[in-house]
C-alpha positions, 0 to 999 in steps of 0.5 A: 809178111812182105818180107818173108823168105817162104810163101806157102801159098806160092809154094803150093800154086807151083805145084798145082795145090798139091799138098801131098807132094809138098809134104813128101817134098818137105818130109824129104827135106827134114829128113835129110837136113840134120845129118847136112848140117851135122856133116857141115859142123863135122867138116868145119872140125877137121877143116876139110873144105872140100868136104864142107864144100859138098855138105853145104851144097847138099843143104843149098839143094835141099832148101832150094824146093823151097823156093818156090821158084824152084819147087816145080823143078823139084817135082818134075825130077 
């Protein structure tokens, strides 16, 4: 689809096809993701915005590999 957010192909090729790393990569991200987006909605419910500041950056970062403009950068770090 010409229009997709997410190229796996792509991905994969920043990495050298190493689909190892993308699952690490991606099992890091699943793993963090719920508690982003639950500390997200608690921040919302207390109108903390410095707190829902830090949260959605967190997310932003964790999506970010996904990119994969960005996934190398990941991997080297």
């Amino acid at each position: 689809m010409e229009n997709e957010a997410f190229d796996i192909k792509e991905a994969l090729s920043s990495i050298g096809d190493d689909q190892e790393i993308f699952k690490e990569i991606a099992g890091l991200f699943l793993e963090a993701c719920p508690k982003l987006v639950a500390a997200i909605r608690d921040a919302v419910a207390r109108a903390d915005c410095k707190a829902l500041e830090r949260a959605a950056h967190s997310l932003k970062g964790e999506v970010g590999p996904f990119s994969s403009n960005h996934m190398i950068t990941v991997v080297l770090l």
